[in-house]
C-alpha positions as CSV (number, residue, x, y, z in Angstrom):
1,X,28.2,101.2,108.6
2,X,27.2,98.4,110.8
3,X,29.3,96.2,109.0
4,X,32.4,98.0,108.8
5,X,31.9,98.6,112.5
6,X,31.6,94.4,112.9
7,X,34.4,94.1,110.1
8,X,37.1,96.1,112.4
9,X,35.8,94.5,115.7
10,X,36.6,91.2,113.9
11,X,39.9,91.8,112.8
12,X,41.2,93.6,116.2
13,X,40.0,90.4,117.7
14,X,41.5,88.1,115.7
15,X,45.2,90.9,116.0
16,X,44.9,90.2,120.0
17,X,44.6,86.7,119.8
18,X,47.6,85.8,117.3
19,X,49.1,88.6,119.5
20,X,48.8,86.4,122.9
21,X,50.0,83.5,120.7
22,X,53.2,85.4,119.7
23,X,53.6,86.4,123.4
24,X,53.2,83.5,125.2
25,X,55.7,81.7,122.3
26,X,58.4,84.2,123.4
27,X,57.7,83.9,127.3
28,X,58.0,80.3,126.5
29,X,61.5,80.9,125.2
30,X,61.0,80.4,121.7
31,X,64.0,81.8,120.1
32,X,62.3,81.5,116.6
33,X,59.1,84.0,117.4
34,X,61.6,86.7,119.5
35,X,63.8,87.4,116.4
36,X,60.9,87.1,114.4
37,X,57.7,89.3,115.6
38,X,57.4,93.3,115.7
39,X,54.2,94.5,114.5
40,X,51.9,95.3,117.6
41,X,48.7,94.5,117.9
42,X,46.8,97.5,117.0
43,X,49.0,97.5,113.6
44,X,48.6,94.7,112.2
45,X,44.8,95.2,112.7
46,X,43.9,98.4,111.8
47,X,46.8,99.3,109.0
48,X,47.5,98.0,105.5
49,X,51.0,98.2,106.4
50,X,50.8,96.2,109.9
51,X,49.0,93.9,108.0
52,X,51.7,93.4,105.4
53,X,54.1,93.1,107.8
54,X,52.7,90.7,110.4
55,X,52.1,88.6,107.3
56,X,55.6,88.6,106.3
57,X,56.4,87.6,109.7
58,X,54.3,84.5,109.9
59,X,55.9,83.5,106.7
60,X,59.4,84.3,108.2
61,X,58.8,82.7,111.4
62,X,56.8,79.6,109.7
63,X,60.8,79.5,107.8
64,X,62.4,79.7,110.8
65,X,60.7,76.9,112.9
66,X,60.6,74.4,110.1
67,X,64.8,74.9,109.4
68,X,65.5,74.9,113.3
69,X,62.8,71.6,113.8
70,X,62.5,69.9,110.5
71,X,58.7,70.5,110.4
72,X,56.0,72.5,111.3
73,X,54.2,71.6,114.6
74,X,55.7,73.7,116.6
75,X,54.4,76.5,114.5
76,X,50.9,74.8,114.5
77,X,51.4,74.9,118.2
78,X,52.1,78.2,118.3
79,X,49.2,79.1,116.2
80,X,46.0,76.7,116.6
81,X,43.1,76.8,114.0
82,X,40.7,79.4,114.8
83,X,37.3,78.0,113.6
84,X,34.6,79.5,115.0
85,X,32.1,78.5,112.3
């Protein structure tokens, strides 16, 4: 139980930060991640479906940056490593 409990803690957390990624890319302006990004926060952590979905969006967006810049650093930007081993 205690690890289900730690399991769902970890994935809100990690939803809420790619969350504040994809909102401060669209406060920024970033045409790219406002076309691109619905799935809320509490969705793409805690449902199968929100899941899918924000994953299609990365993918889409990732599609998106590189055809609009010719590579992928802004979407690196947008989305730093998270490696808190």
């Amino acid at each position: 139980m205690l690890n289900r409990i730690r399991d769902l803690f970890t994935e809100v957390k990690g939803s809420s930060e790619m969350s504040r990624d994809i909102d401060r890319a669209i406060a920024s302006g970033d045409r790219e991640a406002m076309s691109t990004f619905r799935t809320g926060t509490f969705a793409a952590a805690l449902t199968t479906e929100g899941r899918e979905a924000r994953g299609q969006e990365v993918v889409e967006y990732a599609q998106k940056v590189i055809e609009a810049d010719g590579n992928g650093r802004r979407f690196h930007r947008t989305f730093p490593r998270r490696d808190h081993d």
